[in-house]
C-alpha positions in Angstrom: 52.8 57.1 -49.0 55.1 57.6 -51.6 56.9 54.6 -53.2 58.6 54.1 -56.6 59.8 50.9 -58.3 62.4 51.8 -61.1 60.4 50.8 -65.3 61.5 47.2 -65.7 64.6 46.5 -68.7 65.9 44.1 -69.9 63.5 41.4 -69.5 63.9 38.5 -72.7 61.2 37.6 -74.9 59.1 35.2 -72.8 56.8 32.4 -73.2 53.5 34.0 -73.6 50.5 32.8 -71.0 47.0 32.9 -71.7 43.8 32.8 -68.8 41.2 32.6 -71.9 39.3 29.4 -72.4 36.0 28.9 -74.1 33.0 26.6 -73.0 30.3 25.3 -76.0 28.4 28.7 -75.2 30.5 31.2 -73.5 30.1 33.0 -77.0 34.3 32.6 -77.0 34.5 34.7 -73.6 37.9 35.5 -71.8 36.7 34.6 -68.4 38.4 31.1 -67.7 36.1 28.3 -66.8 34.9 27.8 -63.5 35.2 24.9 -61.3 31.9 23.2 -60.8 31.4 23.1 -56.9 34.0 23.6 -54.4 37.7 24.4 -55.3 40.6 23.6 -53.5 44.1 25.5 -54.4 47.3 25.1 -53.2 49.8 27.7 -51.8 53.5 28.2 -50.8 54.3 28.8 -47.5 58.0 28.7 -45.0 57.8 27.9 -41.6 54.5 28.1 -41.2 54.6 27.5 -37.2 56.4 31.1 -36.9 55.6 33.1 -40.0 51.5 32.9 -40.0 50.6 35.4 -42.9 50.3 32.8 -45.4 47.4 31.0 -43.4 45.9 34.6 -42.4 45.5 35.1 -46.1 44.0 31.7 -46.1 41.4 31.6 -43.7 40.7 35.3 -44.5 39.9 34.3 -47.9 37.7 31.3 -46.8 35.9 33.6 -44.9 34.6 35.7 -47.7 34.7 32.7 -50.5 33.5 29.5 -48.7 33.8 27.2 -51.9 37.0 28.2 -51.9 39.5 26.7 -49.6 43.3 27.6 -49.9 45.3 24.6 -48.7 49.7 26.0 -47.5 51.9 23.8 -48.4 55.5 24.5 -46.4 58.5 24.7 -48.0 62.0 25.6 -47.0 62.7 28.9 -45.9 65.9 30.9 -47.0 67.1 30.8 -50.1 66.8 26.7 -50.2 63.0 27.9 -50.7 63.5 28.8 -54.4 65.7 25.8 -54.6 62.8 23.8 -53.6 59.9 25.5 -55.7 62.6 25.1 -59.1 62.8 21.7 -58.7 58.8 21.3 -57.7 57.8 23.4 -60.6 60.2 21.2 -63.2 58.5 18.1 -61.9 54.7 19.3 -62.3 54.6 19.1 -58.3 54.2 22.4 -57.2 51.3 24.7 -55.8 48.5 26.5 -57.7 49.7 29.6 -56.3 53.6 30.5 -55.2 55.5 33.4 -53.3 58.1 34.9 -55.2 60.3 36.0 -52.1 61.5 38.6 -53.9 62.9 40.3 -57.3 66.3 38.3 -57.4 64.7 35.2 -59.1 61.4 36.6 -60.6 63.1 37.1 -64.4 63.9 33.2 -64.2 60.4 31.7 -62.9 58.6 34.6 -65.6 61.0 33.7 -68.6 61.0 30.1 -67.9 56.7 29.9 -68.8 56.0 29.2 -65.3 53.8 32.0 -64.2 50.9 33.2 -65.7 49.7 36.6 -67.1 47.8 38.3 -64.3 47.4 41.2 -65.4 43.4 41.3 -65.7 43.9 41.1 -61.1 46.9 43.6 -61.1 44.6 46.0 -63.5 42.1 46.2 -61.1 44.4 46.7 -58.4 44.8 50.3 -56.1 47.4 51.8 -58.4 49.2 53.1 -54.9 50.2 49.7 -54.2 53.3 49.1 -53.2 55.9 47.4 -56.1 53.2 46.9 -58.0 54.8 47.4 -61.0 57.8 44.8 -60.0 56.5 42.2 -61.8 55.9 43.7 -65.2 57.5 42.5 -68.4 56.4 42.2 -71.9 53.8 44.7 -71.7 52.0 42.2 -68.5 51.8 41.3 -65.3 52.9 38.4 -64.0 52.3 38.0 -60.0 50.9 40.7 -57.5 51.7 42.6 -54.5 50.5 41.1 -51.3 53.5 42.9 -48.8 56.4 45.6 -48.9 58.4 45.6 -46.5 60.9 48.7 -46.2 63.9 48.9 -44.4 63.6 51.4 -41.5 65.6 52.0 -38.2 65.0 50.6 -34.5 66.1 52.0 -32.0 65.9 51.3 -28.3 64.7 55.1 -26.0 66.2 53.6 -22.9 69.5 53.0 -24.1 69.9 56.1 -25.7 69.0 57.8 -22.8 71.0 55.9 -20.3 74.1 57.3 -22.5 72.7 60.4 -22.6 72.4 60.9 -26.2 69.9 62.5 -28.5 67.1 59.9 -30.3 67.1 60.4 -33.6 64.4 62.9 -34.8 64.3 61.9 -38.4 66.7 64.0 -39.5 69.9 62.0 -39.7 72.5 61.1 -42.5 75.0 58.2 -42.0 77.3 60.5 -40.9 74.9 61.5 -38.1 74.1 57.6 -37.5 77.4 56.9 -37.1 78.6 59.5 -34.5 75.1 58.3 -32.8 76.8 54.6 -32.8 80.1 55.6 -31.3 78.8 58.0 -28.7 76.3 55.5 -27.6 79.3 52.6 -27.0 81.2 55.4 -25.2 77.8 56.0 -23.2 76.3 52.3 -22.6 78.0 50.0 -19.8 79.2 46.6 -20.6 79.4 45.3 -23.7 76.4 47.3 -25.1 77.1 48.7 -28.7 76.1 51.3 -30.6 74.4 49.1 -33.1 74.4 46.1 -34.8 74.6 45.2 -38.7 73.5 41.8 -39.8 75.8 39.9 -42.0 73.3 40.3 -45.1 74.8 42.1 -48.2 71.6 43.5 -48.2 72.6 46.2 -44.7 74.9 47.9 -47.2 74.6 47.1 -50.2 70.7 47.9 -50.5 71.1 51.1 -49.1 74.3 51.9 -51.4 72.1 50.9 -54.4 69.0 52.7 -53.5 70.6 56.2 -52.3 73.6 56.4 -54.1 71.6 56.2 -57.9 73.6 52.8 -58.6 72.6 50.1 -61.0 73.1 46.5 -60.9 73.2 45.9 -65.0 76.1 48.0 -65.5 79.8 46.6 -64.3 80.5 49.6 -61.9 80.4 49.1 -58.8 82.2 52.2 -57.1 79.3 53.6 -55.3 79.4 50.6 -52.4 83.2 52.5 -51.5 81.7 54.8 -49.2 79.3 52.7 -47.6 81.8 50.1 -46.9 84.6 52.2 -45.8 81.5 53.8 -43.1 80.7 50.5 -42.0 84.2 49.0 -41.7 84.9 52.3 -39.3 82.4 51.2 -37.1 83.1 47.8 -37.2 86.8 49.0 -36.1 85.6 51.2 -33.2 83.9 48.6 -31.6 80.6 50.3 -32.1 79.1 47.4 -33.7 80.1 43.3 -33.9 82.6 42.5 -36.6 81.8 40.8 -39.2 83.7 37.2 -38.4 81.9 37.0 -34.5 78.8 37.0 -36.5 79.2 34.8 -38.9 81.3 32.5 -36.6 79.1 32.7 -33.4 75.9 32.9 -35.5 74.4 36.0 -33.8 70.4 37.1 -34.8 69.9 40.5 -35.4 66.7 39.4 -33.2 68.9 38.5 -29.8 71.2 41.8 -30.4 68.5 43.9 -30.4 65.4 42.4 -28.6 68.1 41.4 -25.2 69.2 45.1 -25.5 73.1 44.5 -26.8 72.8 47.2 -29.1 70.9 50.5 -29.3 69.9 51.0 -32.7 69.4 48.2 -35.8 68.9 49.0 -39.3 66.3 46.2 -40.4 63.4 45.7 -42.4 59.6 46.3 -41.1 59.0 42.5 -40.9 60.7 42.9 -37.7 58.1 44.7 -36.0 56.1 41.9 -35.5 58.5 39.8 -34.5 60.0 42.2 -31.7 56.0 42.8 -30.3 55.6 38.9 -29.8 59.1 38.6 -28.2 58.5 41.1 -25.8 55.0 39.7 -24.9 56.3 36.5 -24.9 59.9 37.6 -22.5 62.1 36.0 -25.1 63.4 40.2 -25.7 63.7 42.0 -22.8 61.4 45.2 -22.0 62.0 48.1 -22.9 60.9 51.4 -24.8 61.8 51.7 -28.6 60.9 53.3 -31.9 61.0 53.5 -35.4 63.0 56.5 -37.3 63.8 56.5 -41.1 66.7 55.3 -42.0 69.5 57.0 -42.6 70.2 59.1 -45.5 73.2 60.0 -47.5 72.9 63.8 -47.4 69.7 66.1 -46.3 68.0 66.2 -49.2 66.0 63.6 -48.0 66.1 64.4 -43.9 62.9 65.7 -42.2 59.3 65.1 -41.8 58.7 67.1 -44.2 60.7 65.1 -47.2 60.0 61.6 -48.4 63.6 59.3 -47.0 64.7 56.8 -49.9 65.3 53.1 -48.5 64.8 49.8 -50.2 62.6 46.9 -49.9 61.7 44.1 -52.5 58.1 43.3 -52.6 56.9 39.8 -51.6 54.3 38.5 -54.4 52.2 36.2 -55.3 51.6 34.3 -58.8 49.8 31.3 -60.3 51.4 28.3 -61.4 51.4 27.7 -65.3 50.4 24.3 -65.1 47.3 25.1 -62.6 44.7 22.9 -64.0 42.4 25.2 -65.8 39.3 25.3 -64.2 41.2 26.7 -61.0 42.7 29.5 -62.2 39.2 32.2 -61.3 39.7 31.0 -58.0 43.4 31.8 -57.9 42.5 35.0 -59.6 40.4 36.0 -56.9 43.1 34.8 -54.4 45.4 37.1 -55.5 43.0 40.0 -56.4 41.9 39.4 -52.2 45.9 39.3 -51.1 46.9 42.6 -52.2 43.5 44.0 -52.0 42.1 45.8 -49.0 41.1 42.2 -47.1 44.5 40.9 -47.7 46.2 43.9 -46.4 43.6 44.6 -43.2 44.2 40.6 -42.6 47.4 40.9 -42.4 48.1 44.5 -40.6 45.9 42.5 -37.9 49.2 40.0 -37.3 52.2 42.9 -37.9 52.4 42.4 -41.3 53.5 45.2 -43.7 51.1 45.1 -46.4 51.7 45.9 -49.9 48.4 48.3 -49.5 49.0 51.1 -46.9 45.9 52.8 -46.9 44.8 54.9 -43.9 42.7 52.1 -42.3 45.7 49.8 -42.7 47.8 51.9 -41.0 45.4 52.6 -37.9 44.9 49.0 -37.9 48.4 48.5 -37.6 49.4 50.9 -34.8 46.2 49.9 -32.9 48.5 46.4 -32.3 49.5 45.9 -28.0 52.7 46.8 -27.8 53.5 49.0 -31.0 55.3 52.3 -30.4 52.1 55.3 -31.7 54.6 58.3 -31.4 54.6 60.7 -34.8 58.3 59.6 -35.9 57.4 56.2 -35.6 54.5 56.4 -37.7 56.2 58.5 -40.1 59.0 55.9 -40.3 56.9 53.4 -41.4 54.2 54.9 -43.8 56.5 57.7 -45.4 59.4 56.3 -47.7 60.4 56.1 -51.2 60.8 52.5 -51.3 63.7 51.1 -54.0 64.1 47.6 -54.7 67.0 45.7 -53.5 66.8 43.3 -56.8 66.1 45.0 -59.6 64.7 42.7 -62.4 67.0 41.6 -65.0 68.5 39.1 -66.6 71.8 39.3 -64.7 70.4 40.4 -61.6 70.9 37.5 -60.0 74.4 36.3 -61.4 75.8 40.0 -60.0 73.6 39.6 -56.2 75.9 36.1 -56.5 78.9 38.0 -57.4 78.5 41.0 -54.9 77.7 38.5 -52.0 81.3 37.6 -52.6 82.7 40.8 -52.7 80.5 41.7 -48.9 82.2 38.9 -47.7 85.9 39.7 -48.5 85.3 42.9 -47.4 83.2 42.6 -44.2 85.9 40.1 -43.2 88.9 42.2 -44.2 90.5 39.7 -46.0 90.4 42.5 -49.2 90.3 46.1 -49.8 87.1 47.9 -50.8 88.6 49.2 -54.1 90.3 45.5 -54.5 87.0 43.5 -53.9 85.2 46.5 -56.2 87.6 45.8 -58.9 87.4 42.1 -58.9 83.4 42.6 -59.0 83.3 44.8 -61.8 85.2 42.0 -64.0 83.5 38.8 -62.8 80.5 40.8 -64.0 81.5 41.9 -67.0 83.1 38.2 -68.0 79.8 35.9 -65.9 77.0 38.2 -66.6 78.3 40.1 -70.1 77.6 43.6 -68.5 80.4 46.5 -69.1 
């Protein structure tokens, strides 16, 4: 599979790390002390009762290290999550070993002294990895790979062919997707749509960025016009749920899709899971579905036979800088495990995207009850060029703030595209410094 993570800019000088330690007759050696007996670490975990990949990686790692048990602490999920691990890492109180969710916040935990240099694990690392390069800066590495998700599209056979249109055959632009989406709500009876876009910046704006050859350090913004202006069309058709019913009525992208109110849903491959245990479970209905690449903004990319570009931050993993010392081999070998071949079989086994997509991940993964094994599918999910959503930099996050704004006034229609754009490109260039 071919994936590609733009070379990291802009990073500040930050506080240099160091693993090495020497013992009275370690002859000065690198390695870092280890703990005498059995070790105990600490990890970051969200709702843990619904999201179980961070005790798979656990008891997986048990498995082949008994001395070592990895104890998951929860924390918030959302973005109250980072919120939570700031504060926890401030006061001295948080885990051994943390997630980074993604990109948006990994400049301030890196250039704050707060991870450590890993770059002895990422080194020995499968260099196909996925964003395994994402958390480089100042010549090292400073967390590692365990998952990448992409974002890919669902789409649901029966409904398509109760309206009597033609599934996608991974050949589709927007242009196609959207002609899809309004001859599908012509097709469906009831109040069955098209499709459904979540309220996320991310369902345009990470598309707009990775397709369109955008940038987030620079204050121009004009590529997002034609992505808006497609999505507000469908919006106005009645092809997908506006914006404010939403926002206002809360709607999941989960219920839309899963209880068959809309035929197709751009989302990211964490959803797989998620839709096979519904449907076991008979919280989403049954039905037949399938994976296709996701749209693409001219042909270029279209085909089985070309690589589609999407986006998709990487979900990592990285040690705490005030780990006591005699820990950090174990966390080491943690991480080296996570985004190794055990961490990525472990978790393929619970509908996890891995970070690692080797060809035994991949047949592990579609050998799961109720995952869809036709080609496009599999291509879908194996084949992309996968672009991050936040690329890192030292304003990334003050402009993902800023353009959250601007996908709000928009989605809502309380501002023109070319207005909201406008007003964008100068809160960045007086907030974030950028021209």
């Amino acid at each position: 599979m071919k994936r590609k993570t733009p070379v990291l800019i802009g990073m500040t000088a930050a506080l240099a790390l160091t693993l090495t330690a020497c013992s009275g007759d370690d002859g000065g050696s690198d390695t870092p002390p280890a703990a005498e007996g059995p070790v105990t670490l600490t990890l970051a975990g969200w709702s843990l009762s619904s999201t179980p990949e961070f005790q798979t990686l656990a008891d997986a790692f048990n498995e082949e290290n008994p001395d070592v048990t990895v104890e998951v602490q929860e924390y918030a999920a959302g973005d109250d999550y980072d919120t939570q691990m700031t504060a926890d890492l401030a006061a001295g109180t948080a885990p051994d070993v943390y997630v980074l969710k993604n990109l948006k916040n990994f400049f301030t935990y890196q250039s704050g002294g707060q991870l450590l240099d890993v770059s002895e694990v990422t080194g020995a690392l499968d260099p196909s990895t996925g964003g395994l390069d994402a958390y480089e800066a100042d010549g090292a590495s400073y967390a590692v790979p365990y998952r990448q998700d992409s974002w890919v599209l669902y789409y649901n056979q029966d409904m398509f062919d109760e309206a009597g249109v033609d599934q996608p055959d991974g050949s589709w632009t927007w242009d196609d997707y959207e002609q899809a989406a309004n001859d599908l709500t012509d097709g469906l009876e009831g109040d069955a749509r098209g499709t459904y876009q979540h309220s996320w910046q991310s369902t345009v704006q990470g598309f707009a960025l990775a397709q369109s050859g955008g940038a987030l350090d620079t204050a121009d913004y004009g590529y997002l016009e034609p992505f808006y202006d497609r999505v507000l069309d469908l919006q106005d058709s009645g092809a997908q749920v506006d914006f404010g019913t939403i926002t206002t009525n809360s709607l999941t992208y989960q219920a839309e899709f899963g209880t068959q109110k809309a035929a197709m849903l751009p989302m990211g491959s964490w959803y797989v899971a998620t839709l096979i245990a519904q449907q076991a479970s008979g919280e989403a209905d049954e039905f037949a579905w399938g994976l296709a690449p996701i749209p693409q903004v001219d042909s270029s990319t279209t085909g089985t036979d070309a690589t589609p570009v999407t986006f998709g931050d990487p979900t990592g993993l990285g040690i705490n800088a005030g780990i006591d010392e005699e820990k950090i081999q174990a966390a080491q070998d943690f991480l080296a495990f996570a985004a190794g071949e055990g961490g990525a079989n472990a978790l393929a086994e619970i509908g996890i995207t891995p970070a690692l997509l080797g060809d035994d991940v991949v047949d592990t993964y579609f050998g799961l009850e109720g995952m869809p094994t036709d080609d496009l599918t599999r291509f879908a999910f194996s084949t992309h060029e996968t672009l991050p959503e936040n690329p890192v930099g030292a304003s990334t996050a003050i402009v993902q703030n800023i353009l959250g704004d601007l996908h709000s006034a928009v989605m809502s229609e309380s501002t023109s595209v070319a207005d909201a754009i406008s007003e964008a490109e100068a809160r960045a260039a007086n907030e974030a410094g950028i021209s």
